[in-house]
C-alpha positions in Angstrom: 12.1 -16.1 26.0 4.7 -12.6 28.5 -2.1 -5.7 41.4 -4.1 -2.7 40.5 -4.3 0.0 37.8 -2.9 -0.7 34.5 -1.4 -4.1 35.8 -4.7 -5.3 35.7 -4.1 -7.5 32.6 -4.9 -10.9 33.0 -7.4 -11.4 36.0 -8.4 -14.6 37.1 -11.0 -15.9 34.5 -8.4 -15.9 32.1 -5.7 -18.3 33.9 -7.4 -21.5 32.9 -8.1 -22.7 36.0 -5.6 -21.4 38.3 -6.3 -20.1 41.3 -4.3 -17.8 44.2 -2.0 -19.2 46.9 -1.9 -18.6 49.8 0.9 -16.3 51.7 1.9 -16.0 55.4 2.9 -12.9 56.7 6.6 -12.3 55.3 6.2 -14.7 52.4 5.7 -12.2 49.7 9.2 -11.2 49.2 10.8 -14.9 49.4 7.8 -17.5 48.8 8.1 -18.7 52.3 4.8 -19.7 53.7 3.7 -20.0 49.8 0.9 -23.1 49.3 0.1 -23.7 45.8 -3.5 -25.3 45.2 -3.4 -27.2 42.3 -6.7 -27.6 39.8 -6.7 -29.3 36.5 -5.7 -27.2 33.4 -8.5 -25.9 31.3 -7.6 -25.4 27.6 -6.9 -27.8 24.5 -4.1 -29.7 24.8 -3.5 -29.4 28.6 -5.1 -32.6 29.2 -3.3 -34.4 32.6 -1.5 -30.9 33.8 -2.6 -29.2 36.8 -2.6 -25.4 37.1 -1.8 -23.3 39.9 -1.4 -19.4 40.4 1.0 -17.4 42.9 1.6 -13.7 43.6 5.0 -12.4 43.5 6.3 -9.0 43.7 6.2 -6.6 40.8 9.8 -4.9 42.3 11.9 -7.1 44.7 13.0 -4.1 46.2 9.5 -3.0 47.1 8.0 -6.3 48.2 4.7 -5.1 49.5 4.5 -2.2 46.6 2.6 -3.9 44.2 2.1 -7.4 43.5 2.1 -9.2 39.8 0.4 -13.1 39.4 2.2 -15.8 38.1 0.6 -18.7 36.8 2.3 -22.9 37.1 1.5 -25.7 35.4 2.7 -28.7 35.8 2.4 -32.2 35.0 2.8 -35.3 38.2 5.5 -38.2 37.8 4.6 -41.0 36.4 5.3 -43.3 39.0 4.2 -41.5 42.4 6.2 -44.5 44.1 9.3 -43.4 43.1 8.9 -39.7 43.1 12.1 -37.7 43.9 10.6 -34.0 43.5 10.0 -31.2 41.0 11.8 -30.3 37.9 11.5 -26.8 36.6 11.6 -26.5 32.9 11.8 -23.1 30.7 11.0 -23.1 27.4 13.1 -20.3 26.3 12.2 -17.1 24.1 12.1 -14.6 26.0 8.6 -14.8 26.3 7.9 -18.5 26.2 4.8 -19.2 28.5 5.3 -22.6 30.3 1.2 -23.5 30.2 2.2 -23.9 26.4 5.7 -24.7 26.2 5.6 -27.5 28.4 2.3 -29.0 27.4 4.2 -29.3 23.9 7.1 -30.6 24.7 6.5 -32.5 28.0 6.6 -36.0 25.7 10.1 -35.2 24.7 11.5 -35.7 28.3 13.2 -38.8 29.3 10.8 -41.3 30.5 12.8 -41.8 33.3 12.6 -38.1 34.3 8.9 -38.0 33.8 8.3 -41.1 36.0 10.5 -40.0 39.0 10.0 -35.8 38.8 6.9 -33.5 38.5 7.6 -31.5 35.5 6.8 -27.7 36.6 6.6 -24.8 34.1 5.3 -21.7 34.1 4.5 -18.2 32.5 7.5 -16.0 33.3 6.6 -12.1 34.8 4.7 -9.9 31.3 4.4 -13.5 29.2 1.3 -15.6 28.4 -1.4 -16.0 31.4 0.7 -14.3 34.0 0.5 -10.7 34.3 1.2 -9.8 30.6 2.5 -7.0 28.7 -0.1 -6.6 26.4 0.1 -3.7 24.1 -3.1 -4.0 22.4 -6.6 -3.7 23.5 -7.7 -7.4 22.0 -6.2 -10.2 20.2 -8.0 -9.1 16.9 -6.0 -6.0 17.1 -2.6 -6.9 17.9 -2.9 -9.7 14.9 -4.1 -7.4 12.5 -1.5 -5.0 13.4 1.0 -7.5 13.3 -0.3 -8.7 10.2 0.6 -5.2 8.6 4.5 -5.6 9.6 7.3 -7.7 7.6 9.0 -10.0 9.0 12.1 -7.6 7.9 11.8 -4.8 5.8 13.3 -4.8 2.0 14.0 -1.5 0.3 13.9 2.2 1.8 10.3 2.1 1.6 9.9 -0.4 3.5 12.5 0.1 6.5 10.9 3.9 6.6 7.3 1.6 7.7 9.1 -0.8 9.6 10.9 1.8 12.4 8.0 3.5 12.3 5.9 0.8 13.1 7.7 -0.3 15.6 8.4 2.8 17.2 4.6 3.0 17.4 4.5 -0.7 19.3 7.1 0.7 21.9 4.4 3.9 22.3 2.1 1.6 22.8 3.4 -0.2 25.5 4.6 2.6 27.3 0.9 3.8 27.7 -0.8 1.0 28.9 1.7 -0.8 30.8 4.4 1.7 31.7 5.2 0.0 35.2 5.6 -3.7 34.2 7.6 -2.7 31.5 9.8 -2.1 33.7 10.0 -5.0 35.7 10.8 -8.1 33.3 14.1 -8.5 33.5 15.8 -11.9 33.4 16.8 -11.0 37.1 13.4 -10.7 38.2 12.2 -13.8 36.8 14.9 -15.4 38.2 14.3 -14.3 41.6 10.6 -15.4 40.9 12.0 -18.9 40.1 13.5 -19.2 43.8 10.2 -18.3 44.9 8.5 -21.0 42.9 11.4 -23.7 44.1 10.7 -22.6 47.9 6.9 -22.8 47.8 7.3 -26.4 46.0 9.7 -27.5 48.9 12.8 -28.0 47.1 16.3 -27.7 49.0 17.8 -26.8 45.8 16.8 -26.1 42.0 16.6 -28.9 39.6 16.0 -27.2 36.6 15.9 -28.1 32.3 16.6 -24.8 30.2 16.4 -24.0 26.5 17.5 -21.2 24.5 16.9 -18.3 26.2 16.2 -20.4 29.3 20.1 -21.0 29.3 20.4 -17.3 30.4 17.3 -17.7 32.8 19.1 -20.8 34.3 23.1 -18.6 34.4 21.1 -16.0 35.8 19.7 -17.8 38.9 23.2 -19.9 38.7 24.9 -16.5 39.6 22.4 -14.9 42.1 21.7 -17.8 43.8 24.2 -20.3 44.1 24.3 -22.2 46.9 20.7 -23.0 45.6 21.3 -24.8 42.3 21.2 -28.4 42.2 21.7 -30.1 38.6 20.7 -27.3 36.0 20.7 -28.6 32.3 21.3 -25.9 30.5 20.4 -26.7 26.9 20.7 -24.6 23.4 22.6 -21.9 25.0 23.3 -17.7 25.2 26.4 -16.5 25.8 25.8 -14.6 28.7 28.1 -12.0 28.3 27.5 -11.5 24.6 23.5 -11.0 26.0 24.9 -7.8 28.3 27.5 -6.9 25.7 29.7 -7.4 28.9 28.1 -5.1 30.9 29.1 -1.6 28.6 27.4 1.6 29.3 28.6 2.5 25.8 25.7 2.1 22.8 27.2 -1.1 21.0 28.4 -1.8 17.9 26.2 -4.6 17.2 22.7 -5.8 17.9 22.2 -8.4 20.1 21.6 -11.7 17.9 24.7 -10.0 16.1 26.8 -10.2 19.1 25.8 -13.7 19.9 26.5 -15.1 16.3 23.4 -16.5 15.5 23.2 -15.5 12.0 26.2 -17.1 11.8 24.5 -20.3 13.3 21.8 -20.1 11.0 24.5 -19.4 7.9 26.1 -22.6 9.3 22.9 -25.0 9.8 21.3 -23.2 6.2 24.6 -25.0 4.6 23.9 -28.2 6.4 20.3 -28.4 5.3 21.2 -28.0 1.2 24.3 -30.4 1.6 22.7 -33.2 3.0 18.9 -32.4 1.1 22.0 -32.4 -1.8 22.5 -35.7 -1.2 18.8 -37.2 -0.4 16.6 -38.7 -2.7 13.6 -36.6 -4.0 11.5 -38.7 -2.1 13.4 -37.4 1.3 14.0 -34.0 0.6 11.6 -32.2 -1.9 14.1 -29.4 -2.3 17.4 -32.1 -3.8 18.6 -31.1 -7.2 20.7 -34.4 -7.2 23.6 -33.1 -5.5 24.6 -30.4 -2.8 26.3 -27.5 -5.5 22.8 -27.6 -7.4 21.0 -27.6 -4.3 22.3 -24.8 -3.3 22.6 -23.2 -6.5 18.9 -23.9 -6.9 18.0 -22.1 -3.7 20.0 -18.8 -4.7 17.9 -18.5 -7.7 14.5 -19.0 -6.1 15.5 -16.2 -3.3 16.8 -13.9 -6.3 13.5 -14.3 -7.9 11.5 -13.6 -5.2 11.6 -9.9 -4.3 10.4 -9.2 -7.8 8.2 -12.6 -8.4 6.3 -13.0 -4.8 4.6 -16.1 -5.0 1.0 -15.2 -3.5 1.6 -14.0 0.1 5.2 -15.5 0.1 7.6 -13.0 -0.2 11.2 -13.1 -0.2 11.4 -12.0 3.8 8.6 -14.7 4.7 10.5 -17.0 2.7 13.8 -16.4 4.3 11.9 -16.1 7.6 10.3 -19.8 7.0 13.4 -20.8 6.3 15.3 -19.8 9.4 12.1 -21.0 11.7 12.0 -24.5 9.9 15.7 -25.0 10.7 15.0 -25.2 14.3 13.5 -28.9 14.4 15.1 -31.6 12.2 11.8 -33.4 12.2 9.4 -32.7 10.9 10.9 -29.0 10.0 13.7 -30.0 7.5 11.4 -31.8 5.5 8.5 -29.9 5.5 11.1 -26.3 5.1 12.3 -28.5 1.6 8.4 -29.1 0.7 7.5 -25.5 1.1 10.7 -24.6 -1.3 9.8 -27.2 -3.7 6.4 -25.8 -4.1 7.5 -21.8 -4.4 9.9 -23.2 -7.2 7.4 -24.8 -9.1 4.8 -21.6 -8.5 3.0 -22.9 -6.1 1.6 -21.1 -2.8 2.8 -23.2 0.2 0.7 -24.4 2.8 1.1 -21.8 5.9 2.5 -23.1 8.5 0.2 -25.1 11.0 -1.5 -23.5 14.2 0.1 -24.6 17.3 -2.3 -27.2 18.9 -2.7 -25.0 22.4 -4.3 -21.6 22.0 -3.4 -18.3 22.4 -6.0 -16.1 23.7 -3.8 -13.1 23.5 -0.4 -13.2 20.8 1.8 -12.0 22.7 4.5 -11.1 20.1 5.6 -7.7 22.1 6.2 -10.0 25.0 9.7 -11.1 24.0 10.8 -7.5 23.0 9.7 -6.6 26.5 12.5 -8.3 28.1 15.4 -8.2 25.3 15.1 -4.6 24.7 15.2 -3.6 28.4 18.0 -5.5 29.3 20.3 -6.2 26.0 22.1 -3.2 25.0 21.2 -2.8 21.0 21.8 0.1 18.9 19.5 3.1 19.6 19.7 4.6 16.4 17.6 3.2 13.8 19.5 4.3 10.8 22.2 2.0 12.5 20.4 -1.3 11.5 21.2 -0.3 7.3 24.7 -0.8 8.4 24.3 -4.1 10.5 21.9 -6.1 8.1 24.5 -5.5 5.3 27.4 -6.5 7.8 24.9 -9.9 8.5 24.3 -10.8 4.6 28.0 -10.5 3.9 28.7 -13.1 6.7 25.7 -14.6 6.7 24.0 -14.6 3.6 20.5 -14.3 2.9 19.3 -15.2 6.6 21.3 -12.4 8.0 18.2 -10.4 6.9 16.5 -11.1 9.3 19.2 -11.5 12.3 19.9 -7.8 11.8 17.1 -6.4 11.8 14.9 -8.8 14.3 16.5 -6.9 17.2 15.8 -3.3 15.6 12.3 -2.5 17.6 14.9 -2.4 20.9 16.1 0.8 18.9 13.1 2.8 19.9 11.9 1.0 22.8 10.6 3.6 25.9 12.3 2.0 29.3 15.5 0.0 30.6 14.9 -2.9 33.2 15.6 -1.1 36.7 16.8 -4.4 37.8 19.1 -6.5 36.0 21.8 -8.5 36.5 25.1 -8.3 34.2 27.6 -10.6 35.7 29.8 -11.8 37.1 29.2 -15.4 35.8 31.4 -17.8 37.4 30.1 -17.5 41.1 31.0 -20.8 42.4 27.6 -23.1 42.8 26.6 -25.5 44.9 26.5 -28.4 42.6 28.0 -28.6 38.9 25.8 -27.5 35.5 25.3 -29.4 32.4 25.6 -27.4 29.7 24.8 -29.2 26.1 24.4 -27.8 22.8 24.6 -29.2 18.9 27.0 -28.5 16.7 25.0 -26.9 14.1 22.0 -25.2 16.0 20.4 -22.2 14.1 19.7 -19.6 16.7 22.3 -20.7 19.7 25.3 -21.3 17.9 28.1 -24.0 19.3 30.6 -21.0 20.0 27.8 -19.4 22.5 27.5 -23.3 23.7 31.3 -23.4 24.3 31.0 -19.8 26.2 28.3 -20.0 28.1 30.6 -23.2 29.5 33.7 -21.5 29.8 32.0 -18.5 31.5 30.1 -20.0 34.9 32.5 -21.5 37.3 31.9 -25.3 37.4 30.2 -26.3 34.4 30.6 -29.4 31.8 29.9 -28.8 28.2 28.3 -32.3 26.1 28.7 -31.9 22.2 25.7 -32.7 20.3 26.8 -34.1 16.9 23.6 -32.8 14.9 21.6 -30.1 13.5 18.9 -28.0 14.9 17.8 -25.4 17.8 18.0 -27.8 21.5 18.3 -31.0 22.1 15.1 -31.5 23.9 13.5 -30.7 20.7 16.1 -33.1 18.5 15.8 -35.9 20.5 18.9 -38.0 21.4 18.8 -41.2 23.4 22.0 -40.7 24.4 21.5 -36.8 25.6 18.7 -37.5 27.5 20.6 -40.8 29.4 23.1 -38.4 30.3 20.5 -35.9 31.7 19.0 -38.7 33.6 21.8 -40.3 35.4 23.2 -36.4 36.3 19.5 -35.3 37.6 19.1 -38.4 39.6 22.7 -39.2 40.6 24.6 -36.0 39.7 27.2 -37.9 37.4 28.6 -35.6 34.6 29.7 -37.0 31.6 32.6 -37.5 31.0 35.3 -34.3 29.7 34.5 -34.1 25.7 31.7 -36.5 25.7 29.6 -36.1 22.5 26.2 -37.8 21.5 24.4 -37.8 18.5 21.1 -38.1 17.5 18.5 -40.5 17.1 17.5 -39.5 13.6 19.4 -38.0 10.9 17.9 -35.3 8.7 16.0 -36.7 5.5 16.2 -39.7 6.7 13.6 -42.4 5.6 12.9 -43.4 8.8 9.8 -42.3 10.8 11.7 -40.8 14.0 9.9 -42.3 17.2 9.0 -40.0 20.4 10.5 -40.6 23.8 7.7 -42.7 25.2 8.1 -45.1 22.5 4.9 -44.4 19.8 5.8 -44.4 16.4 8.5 -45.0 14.1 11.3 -47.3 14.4 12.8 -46.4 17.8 15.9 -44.4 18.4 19.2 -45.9 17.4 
């Protein structure tokens, strides 16, 4: 999107079964001489993937300095027999560990790519099992601290706790992992990912990105280029709204400002009470019979809330639901309409449910550890009064917490010492797929239509829909496309669009890529 001393952080009971390659003399700095040894995953969920672990260096520049582990996972193809090598799949954040990410979403891949590729994942430099920034001493204290902090802050009072308690986290971090802070730039994981591709044998990168992966996958696209084979990049960053186009200067807006997704959300919110509008009750909880009282019903509920808190639910978890169940049509549409429903009627929603892999440690500083020391954000907390009421008047309601999700980079202790801030359109070896939906909440279409205007050879695919990815809003006809260009490297064709297999509310059960449940895609 989480060596010696204070680096320390996740030793080798903790890396479910991993275990340490092997290096040749020379290898550290490029992964040549790098052999992986593969053991089954430990952990719920993992159930099929093998785990590995290899050593890279904390700073490129000082290869044999100190070194930082990195723990794979990945899962075989299907059919052995027609096996044509490793695909590399991030699953955005920053911050998204791979041991979960891709144990969650491994079923949503083509079944043609999971027969013919092994699926490979991991957890990037400071994220998950790898060596992790972790700011707290245990689990139980980062959540309890966490569970002390807004999701934004509402009222003076309340902004005065929030600065300070992040200002505190960014203390925090600076103490016990002052070094790795340092080192966990997009750059850096991007030069780990060559590492990874050399020590798995690959000629070239073949390699499915989401969200923040998009960047990741631009990133490696641009420092390495005669490397990259067919790169789907998928949900996308604008790369140069992430580096605020490489200014020295403190910018005028934050960094989820800059890339519009507050105006993606504004766009998708619309979407949701238009088309719950015009669903029957029994589809969207939320319908007042038509899209105008839909929405109108939805103003009121959020007016009532800062005064009228329905048990734990206040109006910034609401709005915070709100924006986080926009992100997958199905089930999160319907589900996002059930939880209003019931805080309309008085009732305490259910929270939402655990994820089924779990976390030993949180991680929630993790993705702060990379935004804040690359992306250039305001440093000046008072600044973020100012940007959450320039988000609401665009935005609306969910600009809340756009504005302000980005204001912990405000006090943050250190800058990456190596990160990479264009150019973008270094000519690659092979083509890149760039696809995004029309209304996606986080990665708007306008930072879809960028991020393919800005590398050099790249071919954008419009996904008529709604929600954050593709890869997590299936489409049949998305994932032919990324089959044939993985295994033939055929592009589809200029202004191509696809839509998807199931359209929100609808009454159909929506079936998963391998063909259990529902009715089957259209």
């Amino acid at each position: 999107m989480c060596a010696a001393g204070v680096l320390l952080l996740v030793s080798a009971v903790t890396t479910r079964g991993s275990v340490v390659v092997e290096l040749s003399d020379g290898g550290l700095s490029t992964g040549a001489g790098t052999t992986l040894t593969w053991k089954p995953c430990e952990g719920e969920g993992r159930q099929g993937f093998e785990c590995a672990m290899v050593k890279s260096p904390l700073d490129y520049a000082r290869p044999r300095w100190r070194t930082i582990d990195l723990v794979v996972i990945r899962h075989r193809a299907t059919a052995p027999g027609r096996r044509v090598g490793s695909l590399f799949f991030n699953p955005g954040g920053p911050g998204g560990p791979g041991t979960v990410g891709l144990p969650l979403q491994y079923h949503k891949f083509p079944k043609e790519l999971r027969e013919r590729f092994d699926i490979v994942s991991w957890d990037p430099r400071g994220v998950g099992q790898s060596t992790a920034v972790q700011c707290f001493a245990s689990a139980e204290e980062a959540v309890t601290w966490l569970a002390n902090v807004p999701a934004f802050p509402v009222g003076t009072k309340e902004r005065r706790a929030f600065t300070a308690a992040y200002a505190e986290l960014g203390r925090r971090c600076q103490k016990r992992v002052p070094e790795l802070l340092r080192h966990v730039s997009t750059a850096e994981s991007a030069r780990d990912l060559d590492r990874l591709r050399q020590a798995l044998g690959e000629r070239q990168l073949r390699y499915w990105g989401v969200s923040y992966g998009t960047l990741l996958g631009a990133t490696y696209a641009n420092l390495f280029p005669s490397k990259v084979g067919r790169l789907v990049l998928d949900g996308n960053v604008d790369p140069r709204a992430w580096v605020d186009g490489g200014s020295k200067s403190d910018p005028e807006l934050n960094t989820f400002l800059r890339l519009g997704s507050d105006l993606g959300s504004a766009d998708t919110l619309r979407e949701f009470l238009r088309l719950c509008g015009r669903a029957p009750a029994g589809s969207c909880a939320f319908s007042a019979g038509n899209p105008a009282a839909t929405r109108a019903k939805l103003t009121e509920l959020l007016r009532r809330l800062p005064t009228k808190p329905v048990g734990s639910w206040t109006y910034a978890k609401t709005v915070s639901e709100i924006r986080g169940g926009l992100y997958t049509v199905h089930p999160g549409w319907a589900d996002t309409a059930q939880m209003l429903q019931a805080l309309w009627k008085g009732r305490i929603p259910e929270d939402p449910p655990a994820l089924p892999v779990s976390l030993e440690y949180p991680g929630f500083e993790q993705p702060l550890a990379v935004l804040c020391a690359e992306s250039p954000n305001p440093r000046d907390p008072a600044r973020y009064v100012g940007l959450d009421k320039l988000s609401t008047a665009r935005a609306g309601d969910i600009g809340h917490w756009w504005a302000w999700a980005n204001e912990p980079c405000a006090t943050w202790p250190t800058r990456a010492v190596r990160t990479y801030s264009g150019p973008w359109n270094r000519h690659t070896a092979n083509p890149v797929l760039v696809v995004n939906a029309i209304y996606d909440p986080a990665t708007s279409y306008e930072a879809g239509k960028a991020m393919a205007r800005e590398l050099a050879d790249a071919r954008l695919l419009t996904v008529n829909g709604h929600g954050h990815t593709a890869l997590d809003n299936p489409s049949g006809c998305v994932g032919r496309h990324a089959s044939r260009y993985f295994l033939s490297g055929v592009l589809p064709p200029v202004g191509a669009t696809c839509e998807q297999d199931v359209p929100p509310f609808a009454t159909e059960t929506p079936a998963l890529p391998d063909g259990r449940g529902g009715t089957g895609a259209k």
